[in-house]
N, C-alpha and C positions, 0 to 999 in steps of 0.2 A: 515562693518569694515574689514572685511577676502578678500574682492572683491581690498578693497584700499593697503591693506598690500602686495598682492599677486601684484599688478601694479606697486606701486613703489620698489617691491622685481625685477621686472621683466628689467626695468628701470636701477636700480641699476647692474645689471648684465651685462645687454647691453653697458652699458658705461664704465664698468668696462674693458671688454672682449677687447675693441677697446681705452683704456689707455692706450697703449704703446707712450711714446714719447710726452705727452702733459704735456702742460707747467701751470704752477699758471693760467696764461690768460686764457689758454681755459676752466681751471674750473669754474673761476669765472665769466666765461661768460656763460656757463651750465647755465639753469634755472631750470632742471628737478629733479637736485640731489642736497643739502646742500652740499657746498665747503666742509665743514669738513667729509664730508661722504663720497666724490668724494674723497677726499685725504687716507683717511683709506682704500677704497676701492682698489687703485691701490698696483702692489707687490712693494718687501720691497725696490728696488735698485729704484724705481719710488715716489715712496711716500719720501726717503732719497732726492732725487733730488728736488721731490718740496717744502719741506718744508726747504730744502736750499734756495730756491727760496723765501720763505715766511721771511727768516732769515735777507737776502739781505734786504728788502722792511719795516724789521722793524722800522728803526729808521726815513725813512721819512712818513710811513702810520701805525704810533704806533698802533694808535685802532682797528683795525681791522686786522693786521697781530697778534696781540698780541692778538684778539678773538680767532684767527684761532688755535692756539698753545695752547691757553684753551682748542676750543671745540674738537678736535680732541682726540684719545688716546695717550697717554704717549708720548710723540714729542723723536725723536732721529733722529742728525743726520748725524749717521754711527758709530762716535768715541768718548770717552769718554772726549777728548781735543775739540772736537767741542763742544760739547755739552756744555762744564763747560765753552769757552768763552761764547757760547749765553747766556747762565745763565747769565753770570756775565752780559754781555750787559742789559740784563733783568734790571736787578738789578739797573747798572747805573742810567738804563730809570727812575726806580723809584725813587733816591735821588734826580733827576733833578726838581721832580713833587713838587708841592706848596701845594697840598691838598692829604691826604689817600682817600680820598671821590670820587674823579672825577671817570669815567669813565674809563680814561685810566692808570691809580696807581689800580683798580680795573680786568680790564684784563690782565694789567701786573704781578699782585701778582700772578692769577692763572697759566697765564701761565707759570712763574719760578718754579712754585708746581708742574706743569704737566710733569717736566723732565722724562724721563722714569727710571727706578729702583727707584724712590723718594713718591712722595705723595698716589699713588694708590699702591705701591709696598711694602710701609711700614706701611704705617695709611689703607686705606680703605679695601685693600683686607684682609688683616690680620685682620680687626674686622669681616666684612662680614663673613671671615671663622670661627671665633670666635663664632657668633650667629649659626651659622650653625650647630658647633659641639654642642653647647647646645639644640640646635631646637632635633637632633639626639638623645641626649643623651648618647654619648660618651664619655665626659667631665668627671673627679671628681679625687680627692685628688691630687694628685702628679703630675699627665698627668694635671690637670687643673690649678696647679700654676705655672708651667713651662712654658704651654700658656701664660698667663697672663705675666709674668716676662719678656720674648718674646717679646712681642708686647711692652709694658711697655718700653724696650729699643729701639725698632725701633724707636717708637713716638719719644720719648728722640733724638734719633740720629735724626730725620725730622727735629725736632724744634733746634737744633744747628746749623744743615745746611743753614736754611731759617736765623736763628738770626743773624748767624756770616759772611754770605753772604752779606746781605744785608748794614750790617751795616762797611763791608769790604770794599765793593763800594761806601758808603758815607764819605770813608777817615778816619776810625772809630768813627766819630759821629755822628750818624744816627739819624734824625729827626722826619722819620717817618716808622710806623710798617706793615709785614704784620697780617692779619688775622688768617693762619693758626694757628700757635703755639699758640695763646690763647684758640682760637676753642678746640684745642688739649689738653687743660688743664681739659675741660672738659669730655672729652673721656679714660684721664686720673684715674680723680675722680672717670668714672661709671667702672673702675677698679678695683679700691681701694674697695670698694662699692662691687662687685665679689668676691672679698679677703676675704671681712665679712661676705658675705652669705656664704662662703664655710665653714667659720669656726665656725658660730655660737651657732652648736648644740654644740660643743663637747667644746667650747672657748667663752661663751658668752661675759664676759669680754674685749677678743681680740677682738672681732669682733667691740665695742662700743668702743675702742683703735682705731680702724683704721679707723673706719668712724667720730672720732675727728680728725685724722690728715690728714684726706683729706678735712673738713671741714677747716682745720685751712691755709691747701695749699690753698685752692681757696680764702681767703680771704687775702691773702698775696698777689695772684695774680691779685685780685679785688685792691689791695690799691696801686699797683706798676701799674696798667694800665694806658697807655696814652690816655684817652678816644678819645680825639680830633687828636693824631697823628696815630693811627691806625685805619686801614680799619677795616671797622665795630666795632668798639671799641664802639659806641657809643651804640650797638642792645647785644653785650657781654656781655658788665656791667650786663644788669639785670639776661644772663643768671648765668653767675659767682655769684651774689647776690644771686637767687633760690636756687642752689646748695648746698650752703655754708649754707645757713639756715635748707633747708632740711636735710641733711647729718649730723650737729650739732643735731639738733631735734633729729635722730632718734638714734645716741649715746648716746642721755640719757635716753630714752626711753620711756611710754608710760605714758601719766600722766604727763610728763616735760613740760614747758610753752613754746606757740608755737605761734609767731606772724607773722602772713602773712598778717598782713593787707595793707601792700604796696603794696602789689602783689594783695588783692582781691579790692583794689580802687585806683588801678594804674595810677600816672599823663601822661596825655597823651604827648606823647614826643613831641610835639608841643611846649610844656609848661615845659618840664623837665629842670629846673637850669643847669645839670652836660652836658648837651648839648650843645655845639656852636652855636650862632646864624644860619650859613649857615646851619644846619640840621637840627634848629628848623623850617626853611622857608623852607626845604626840604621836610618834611614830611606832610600829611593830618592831620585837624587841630585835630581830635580826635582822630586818629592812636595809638593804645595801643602795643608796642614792645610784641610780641610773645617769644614765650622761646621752643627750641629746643629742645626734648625730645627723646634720643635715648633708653634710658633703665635704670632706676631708680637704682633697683637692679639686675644685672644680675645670673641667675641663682635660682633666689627663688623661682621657679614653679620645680625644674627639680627632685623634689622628685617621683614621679610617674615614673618609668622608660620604663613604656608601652606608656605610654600619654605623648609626649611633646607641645602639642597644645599651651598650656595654657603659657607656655616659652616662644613661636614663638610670640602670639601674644605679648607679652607685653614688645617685641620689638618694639618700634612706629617708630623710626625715622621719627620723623617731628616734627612741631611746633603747640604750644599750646596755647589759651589764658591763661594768668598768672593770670585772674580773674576767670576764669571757672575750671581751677585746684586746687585751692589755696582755693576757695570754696568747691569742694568735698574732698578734705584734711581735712580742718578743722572742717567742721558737719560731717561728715561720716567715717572717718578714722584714728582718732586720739586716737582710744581704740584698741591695738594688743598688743600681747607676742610673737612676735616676726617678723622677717624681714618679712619673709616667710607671715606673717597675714596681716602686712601693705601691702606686694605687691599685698595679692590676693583680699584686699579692693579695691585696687588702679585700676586692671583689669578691673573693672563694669565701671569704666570712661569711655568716649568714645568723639569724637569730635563730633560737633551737628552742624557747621559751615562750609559745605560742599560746593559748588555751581558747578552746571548742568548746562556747558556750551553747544549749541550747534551747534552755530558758531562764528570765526571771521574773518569777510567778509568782502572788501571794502563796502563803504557805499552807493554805485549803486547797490548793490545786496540785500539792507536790505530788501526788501518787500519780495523777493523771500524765502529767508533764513527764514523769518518767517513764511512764508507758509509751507517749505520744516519742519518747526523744529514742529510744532501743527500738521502735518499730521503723524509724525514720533512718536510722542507723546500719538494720537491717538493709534494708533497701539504697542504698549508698554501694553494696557490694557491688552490684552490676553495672553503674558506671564507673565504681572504679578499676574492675580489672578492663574494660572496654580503655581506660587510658595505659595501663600498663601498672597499676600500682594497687593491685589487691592486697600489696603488705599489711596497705592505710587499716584495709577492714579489721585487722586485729586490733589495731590503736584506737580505733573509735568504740569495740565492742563494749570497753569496762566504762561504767559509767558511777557518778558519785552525784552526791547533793551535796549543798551545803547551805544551812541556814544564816540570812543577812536581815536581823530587823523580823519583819513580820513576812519577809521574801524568803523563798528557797530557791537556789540555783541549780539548776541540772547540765553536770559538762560531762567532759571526755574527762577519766583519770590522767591519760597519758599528756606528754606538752609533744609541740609539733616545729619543726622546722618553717622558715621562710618558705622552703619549695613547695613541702607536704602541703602546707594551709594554699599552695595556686592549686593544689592539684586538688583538693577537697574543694574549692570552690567553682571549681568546672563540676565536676560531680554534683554539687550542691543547687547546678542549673536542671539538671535531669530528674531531681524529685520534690515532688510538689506534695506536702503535708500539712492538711490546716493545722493551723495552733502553732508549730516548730517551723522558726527563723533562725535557724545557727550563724552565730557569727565568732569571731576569733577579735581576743583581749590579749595585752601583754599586762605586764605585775604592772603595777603602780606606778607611778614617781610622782605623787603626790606633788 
């Protein structure tokens, strides 16, 4: 893993050093380095010129100029006037689109989010920092609701910009949505949600006030959703739904009636009625929608001001099944006095549906790749009993393929908990195999 980092860190320099003067073409004819990586990598007067270059090329090669302005960081190019017509161009592109769904209404939304000072500048890096200062424990009373309050208007200000953009460029009748601003409803909530834990010891009362009228937002924004005209509006819904129920639930507190049964025997969206035919035919036929879990309660560990461990982790950012959660909610932590008691029940959770991938290879190379991946697997034994956990070495023994495309995939049979996968990737420092890069995937959520 350190030998492949260290080759394409070396790769990446090389080509860097000798960017002066090349064009969109010649990165994209590069095979050594990701166009988007090629492009961050050159300085600012060079990377400004190509992604003019990429600007030009939008509206007859949408999809993949519009990837590129995703995958890259924050796009600018030079002036506040350029920047705001591509937006808007963006924008265009997207009233013109017949479906939120497609491909290209999909790279188009992020890339109008990826403008520079906009979506990483106001939503991601300001929470990132946010977890950070609580990870520290620097956070509390006054300094902590001033944060919040902060970001609370940034967001606010993102979701006006994308709302009134968009539906600017549709001649103000917009048809169809992006995705951010809903997303952001919910990053909103886990705000709200901060506000209550801050105040619970001294304001019980107020705290079970605020986490009702965040419950009561998201269910406004659950019944005002265009499921079918917004991007991913159809995978929202249920996280909006969770939300709204959890957050209700825990304002009335312990002991109140609490039904997650649609969440713990979820129809599978194949089959879900509030779905459009086209994403019912979209999806795999038992596919259960996942539900995004950035941080429940923020801040309900951060009493210990030696220890913030216990905060950090219960930061997830990722997705969840809505039956595997909804399940240890309901037998396991449905008896607390308080936020602080629901959250540190909530801790013991853990994901159990990991997968140890350890190639994806064309499918000329599938025999080697599995040879390369059970010898690599072998030798995994030794650092793992040196940690304590030679159980692993049976879970990693059985190994499968599976054909994708003209790719074949080489995993683990078995799926792996949160813990197992820290403790396979201490091991995974200790063996050095060319060709096998294991890494660990969760199921979809599309």
């Amino acid at each position: 893993m350190i030998l492949k980092i260290a080759v394409v860190s070396f790769l990446f320099a090389s080509f860097s050093s000798a960017a002066h003067g090349l064009t969109l073409g010649d990165l994209l004819e590069n095979r050594n380095i990701p166009v988007h990586q090629a492009i961050d990598g050159l300085d600012e007067d060079e990377r400004i010129k190509v992604l003019s270059e990429v600007a030009l090329r939008l509206d007859s090669e949408t999809v993949d100029m519009a990837e590129l302005l995703c995958a890259v960081r924050p796009w600018s190019l030079g002036s506040d006037e350029r920047d705001s017509d591509l937006q808007v161009e963006i924008w265009v592109l997207m009233a013109n689109q017949d479906d939120a769904e497609t491909e290209v209404f999909k790279w188009l939304d992020c890339a109008a989010a990826n403008r520079e000072g906009l979506y990483r500048a106001l939503v991601l890096d300001p929470m990132f920092d946010l977890r950070q200062a609580y990870c520290t424990g620097i956070l509390g009373g006054d300094a902590l609701s001033a944060r919040i309050t902060l970001l609370e208007n940034e967001i606010r200000e993102f979701n006006k910009i994308i709302s009134d953009g968009m539906n600017d460029a549709a001649g103000g009748s917009a048809s169809m949505y992006s995705y951010f601003p809903v997303r952001n409803e919910l990053r909103l909530a886990n705000l709200g949600a901060a506000r209550a834990v801050s105040i619970e010891e001294s304001d019980p009362a107020g705290a079970r006030q605020i986490l009702e009228s965040v419950a009561n937002r998201l269910e406004r924004v659950q019944m005002d959703l265009d499921i079918s005209g917004t991007r991913n509006g159809w995978r929202i819904h249920n996280d909006l739904d969770f939300y709204a129920t959890l957050y209700r639930w825990l304002s009335r507190g312990s002991g109140s009636q609490l039904d997650l049964s649609r969440f713990r025997n979820p129809t599978p969206a194949a089959q879900n009625p509030f779905y459009k035919e086209a994403i019912r035919t979209y999806v795999p036929d038992n596919y259960q929608d996942m539900i995004y879990i950035e941080r429940f309660l923020p801040g309900a560990q951060t009493n210990d001001a030696n220890d913030q461990t216990q905060e950090c982790s219960a930061w997830r950012r990722r997705s969840y099944s809505p039956a595997a959660i909804s399940e240890v909610i309901a037998t396991r932590c449905t008896d607390f006095n308080s936020l602080r008691e629901f959250d540190s029940c909530m801790l013991e959770y853990e994901a159990d549906d990991w997968t140890l991938r350890f190639s994806n290879l064309p499918t000329r190379q599938a025999r080697q790749a599995l040879s390369d991946a059970e010898e690599f697997a072998r030798r995994l034994s030794e650092p793992l009993a040196r940690l304590g956990a030679s159980e692993l070495t049976a879970k990693i023994a059985s190994l499968q393929q599976n054909s994708i495309g003209q790719r074949t995939v080489t995993e683990a049979d078995a799926e792996f908990t949160t813990s197992e996968r820290a403790v396979l990737e201490m091991a995974f420092d200790d063996v050095t195999f060319a060709g096998v890069d294991p890494y660990f995937r969760r199921p979809r959520s599309y």
